[in-house]
N, C-alpha and C positions, 0 to 999 in steps of 0.2 A: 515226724514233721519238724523243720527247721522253728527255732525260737525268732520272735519279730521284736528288736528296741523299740521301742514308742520313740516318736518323736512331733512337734510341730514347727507353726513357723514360727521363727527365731530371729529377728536380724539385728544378733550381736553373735562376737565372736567367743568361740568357746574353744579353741585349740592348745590355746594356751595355758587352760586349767586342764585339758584333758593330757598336756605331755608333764606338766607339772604332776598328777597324779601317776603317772605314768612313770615317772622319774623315782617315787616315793615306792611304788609297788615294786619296782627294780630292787629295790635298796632292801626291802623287807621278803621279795617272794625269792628274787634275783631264776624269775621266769616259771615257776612254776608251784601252786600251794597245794596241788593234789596229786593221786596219782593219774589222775587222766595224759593218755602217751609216753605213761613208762614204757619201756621195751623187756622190763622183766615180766616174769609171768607167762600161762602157758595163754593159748587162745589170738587172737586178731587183739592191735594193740587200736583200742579206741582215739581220736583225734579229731578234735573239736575244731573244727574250720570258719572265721567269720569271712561271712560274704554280705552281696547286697543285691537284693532280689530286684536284678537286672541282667539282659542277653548277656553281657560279659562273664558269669561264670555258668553258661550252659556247658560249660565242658568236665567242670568239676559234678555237678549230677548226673552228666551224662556218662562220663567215665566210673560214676558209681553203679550206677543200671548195669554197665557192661561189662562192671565186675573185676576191671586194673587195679581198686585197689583192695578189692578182697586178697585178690592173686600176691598182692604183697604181702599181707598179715593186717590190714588196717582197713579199721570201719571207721568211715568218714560220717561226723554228722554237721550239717553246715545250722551256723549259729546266725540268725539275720540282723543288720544292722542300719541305717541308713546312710553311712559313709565308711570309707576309710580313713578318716580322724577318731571317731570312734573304736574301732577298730583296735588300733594300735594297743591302747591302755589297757584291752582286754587281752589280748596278747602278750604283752610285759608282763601284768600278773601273772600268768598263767591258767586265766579261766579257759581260754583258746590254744590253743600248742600253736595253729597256724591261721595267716587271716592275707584278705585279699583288699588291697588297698592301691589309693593312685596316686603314681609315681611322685608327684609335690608331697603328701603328706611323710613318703617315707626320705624322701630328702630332707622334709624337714627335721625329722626324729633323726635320722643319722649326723645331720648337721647339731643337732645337741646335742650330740654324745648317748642318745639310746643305742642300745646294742642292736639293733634289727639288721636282718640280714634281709635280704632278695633271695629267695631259691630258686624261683620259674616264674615264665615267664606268665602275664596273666591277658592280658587283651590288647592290640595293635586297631587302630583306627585302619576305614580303607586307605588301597592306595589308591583312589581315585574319588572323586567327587561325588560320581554317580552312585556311588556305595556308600557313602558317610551314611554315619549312623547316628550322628550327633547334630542338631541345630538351637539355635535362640529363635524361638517362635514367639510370634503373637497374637491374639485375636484377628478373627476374620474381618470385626468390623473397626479395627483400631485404624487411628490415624497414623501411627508408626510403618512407614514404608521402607525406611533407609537406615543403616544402622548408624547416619548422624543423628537418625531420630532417637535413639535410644541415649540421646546426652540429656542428664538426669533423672533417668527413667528406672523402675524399681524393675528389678531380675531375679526370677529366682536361681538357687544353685540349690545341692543338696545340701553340700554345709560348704563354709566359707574356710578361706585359707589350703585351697585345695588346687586339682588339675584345671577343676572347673573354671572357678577364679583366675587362675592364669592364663588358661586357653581364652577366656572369655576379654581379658584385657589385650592380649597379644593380635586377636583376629580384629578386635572392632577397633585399637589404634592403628591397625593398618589401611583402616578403612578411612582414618582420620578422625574419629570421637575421641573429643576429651575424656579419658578415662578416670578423670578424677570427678566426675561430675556421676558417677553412676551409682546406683543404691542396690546394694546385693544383697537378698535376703533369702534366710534359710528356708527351704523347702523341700521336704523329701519328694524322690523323684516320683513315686507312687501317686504322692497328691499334687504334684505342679501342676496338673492339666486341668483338672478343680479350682484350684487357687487363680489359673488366668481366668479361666468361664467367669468366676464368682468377684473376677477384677480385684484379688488383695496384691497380685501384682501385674507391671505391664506387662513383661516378657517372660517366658523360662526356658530356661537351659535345660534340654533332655536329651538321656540317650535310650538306647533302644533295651524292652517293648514301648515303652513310653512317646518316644517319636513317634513311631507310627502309629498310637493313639491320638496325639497333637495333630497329625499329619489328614488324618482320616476324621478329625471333627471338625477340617476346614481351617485349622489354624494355620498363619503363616511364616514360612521358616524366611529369617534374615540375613544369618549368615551360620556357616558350620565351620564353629572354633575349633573341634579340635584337625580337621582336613587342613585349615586354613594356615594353623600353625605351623603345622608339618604331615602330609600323608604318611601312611604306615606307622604314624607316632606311638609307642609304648604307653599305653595311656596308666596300666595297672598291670599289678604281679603279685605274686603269693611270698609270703615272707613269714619267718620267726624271729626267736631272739637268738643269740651266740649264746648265751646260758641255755635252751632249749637244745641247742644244736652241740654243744660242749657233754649234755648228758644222753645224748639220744639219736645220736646221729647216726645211726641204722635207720632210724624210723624216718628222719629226715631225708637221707637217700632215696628210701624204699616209695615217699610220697612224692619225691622228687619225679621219682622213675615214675608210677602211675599218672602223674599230673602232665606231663608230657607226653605218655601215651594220651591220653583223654583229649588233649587240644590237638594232636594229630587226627583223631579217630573226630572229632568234632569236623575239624576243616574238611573232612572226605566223607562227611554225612549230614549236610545240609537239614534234610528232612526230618531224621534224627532230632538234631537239635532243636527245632520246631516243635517236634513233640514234646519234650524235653522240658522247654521253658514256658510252653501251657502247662505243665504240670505246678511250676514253682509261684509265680508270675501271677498267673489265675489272669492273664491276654485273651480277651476272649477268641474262642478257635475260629471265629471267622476273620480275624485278623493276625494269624498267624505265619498266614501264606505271603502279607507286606510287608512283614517284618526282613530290617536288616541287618544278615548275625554279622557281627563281627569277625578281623582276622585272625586265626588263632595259626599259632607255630610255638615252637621251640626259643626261637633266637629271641633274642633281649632286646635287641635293636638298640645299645649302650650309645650309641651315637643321638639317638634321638632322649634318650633320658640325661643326657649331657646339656643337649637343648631347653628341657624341660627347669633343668639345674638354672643353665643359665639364665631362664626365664623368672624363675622365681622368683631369683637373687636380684632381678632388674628391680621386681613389684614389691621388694621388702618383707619377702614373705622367708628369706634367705638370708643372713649377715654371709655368709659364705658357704659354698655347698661341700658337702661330703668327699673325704675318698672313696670315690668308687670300687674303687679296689676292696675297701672293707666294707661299702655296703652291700657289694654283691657276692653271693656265698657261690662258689661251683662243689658239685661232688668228690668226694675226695679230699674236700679241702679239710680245714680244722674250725 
């Protein structure tokens, strides 16, 4: 069974000690303190995967179930976290070989000079409205109608300084909210639905199983940032470090290939992945059949993480973004 971060709510920001540590574990581990994902030795090369026990990585269990990445030499064990800012600093160390994080936070890491690489791709928003799977919900009985109404009003996100954060500024400025009047506080995505019933915030930011829990206790959705931002947007992807990838990059290949099988085999088994993420999730199964999976493929959709870049960089969450070039890894590469 995957290991669970603790976390609660938080509303200050902590990205900044976690790339700062992150920066230091570089220096002392420079990617890895153990042997977890050597490639020497006879047997399946173990590989420690952080994710976040949400629909976007039903493809990585599900491609475990069905055994892509046995077929390569590698036993995936996914390590549970509540963000991908998290994420990252266990990755640099090298407690994780590989981890699944969204696109803002790995821009921001590349933009400081961490070595992180992109290997595949990890979850695309729909391309259409009717599919999103992402909204800013609120109480059934709030007076919050319009998303002028959320000008100073508390939101939660899972952690701050993230996609969330930027998608959430990008869609409700376009709606015309002062975006500097709004109060974003940390919330894992698990308990946001809790935290609005019990009123510690007015609105939350969720994506899916979670939406369609929000969805289905009458809460109501105001706007959906990440569609809004951009359809089929890159929201997250799976990455290491160029130190992990410098000593092991077989195994990095080998994961590559299965993790693309697996988001293949997700997108042509709908039903599949429903079972899949009752398993991780613990959604209860009569709500399983509302949920809405996300799009999975191969392609990176670099056009839209260019978007994202530049999004950042508007909200100062950026001095300036990354070469893409070095922060996305292809096969083959070095």
């Amino acid at each position: 069974m995957p290991t669970r971060a603790r976390s609660s709510v938080r509303p200050f920001r902590r990205l900044g000690a976690l790339m700062a540590a992150a920066l230091l574990s570089v220096a002392a581990a420079c990617g890895g303190g153990d042997s977890g994902g050597s490639a020497t030795g006879d047997g399946p090369v173990t590989v420690r995967v952080g994710v976040i026990p949400i629909g976007d990585v039903a493809p990585l269990y599900l491609g475990r179930e069905q055994g892509f990445f046995e077929a390569e030499g590698l036993r995936v064990e996914p390590q549970e976290f509540a963000g991908g800012a998290e994420i990252l600093p266990a990755v640099q160390s090298g407690d994780l070989q590989f981890g699944f994080s969204n696109t803002t936070s790995l821009l921001i890491a590349g933009s400081r000079g961490l070595p992180v690489r992109i290997v595949a791709q990890g979850v695309q928003e729909a391309a259409d409205e009717e599919n999103s799977w992402s909204h800013i919900y609120v109480r059934s009985d709030s007076d919050i109608r319009s998303p002028k109404d959320l000008e100073g009003k508390r939101i939660s996100l899972n952690t701050l300084s993230n996609i969330t954060e930027v998608t959430a500024k990008a869609s409700l400025e376009a709606h015309g909210v002062d975006i500097s009047t709004l109060q974003f506080v940390e919330v894992p995505f698990p308990e946001a639905n809790q935290a609005l019933e019990q009123g510690e915030v007015d609105a939350i930011y969720v994506v899916e199983p979670f939406d369609t829990v929000a969805r289905q206790s009458g809460a109501r959705p105001i706007v959906a940032p990440l569609y809004e931002t951009e359809p089929s947007l890159t929201v997250a992807t799976y990455f290491t470090t160029q130190q992990y990838i410098e000593g092991n990059q077989d195994v990095v290949e080998r994961f590559v290939r299965a993790m693309d099988k697996s988001l293949q085999y997700a997108a042509a088994n709908p039903d599949e992945v429903r079972t899949t993420l009752g398993g991780y999730t613990k959604i209860p199964e009569e709500l399983l059949g509302d949920v809405r999976l996300g799009q999975w493929g191969t392609d990176l959709n670099r056009s839209s993480i260019e978007r994202i870049a530049e999004l950042s960089q508007k909200y100062g969450l950026l001095e300036q973004p990354p070469n893409l070039d070095e922060l996305i890894w292809t096969p083959g590469g070095s």
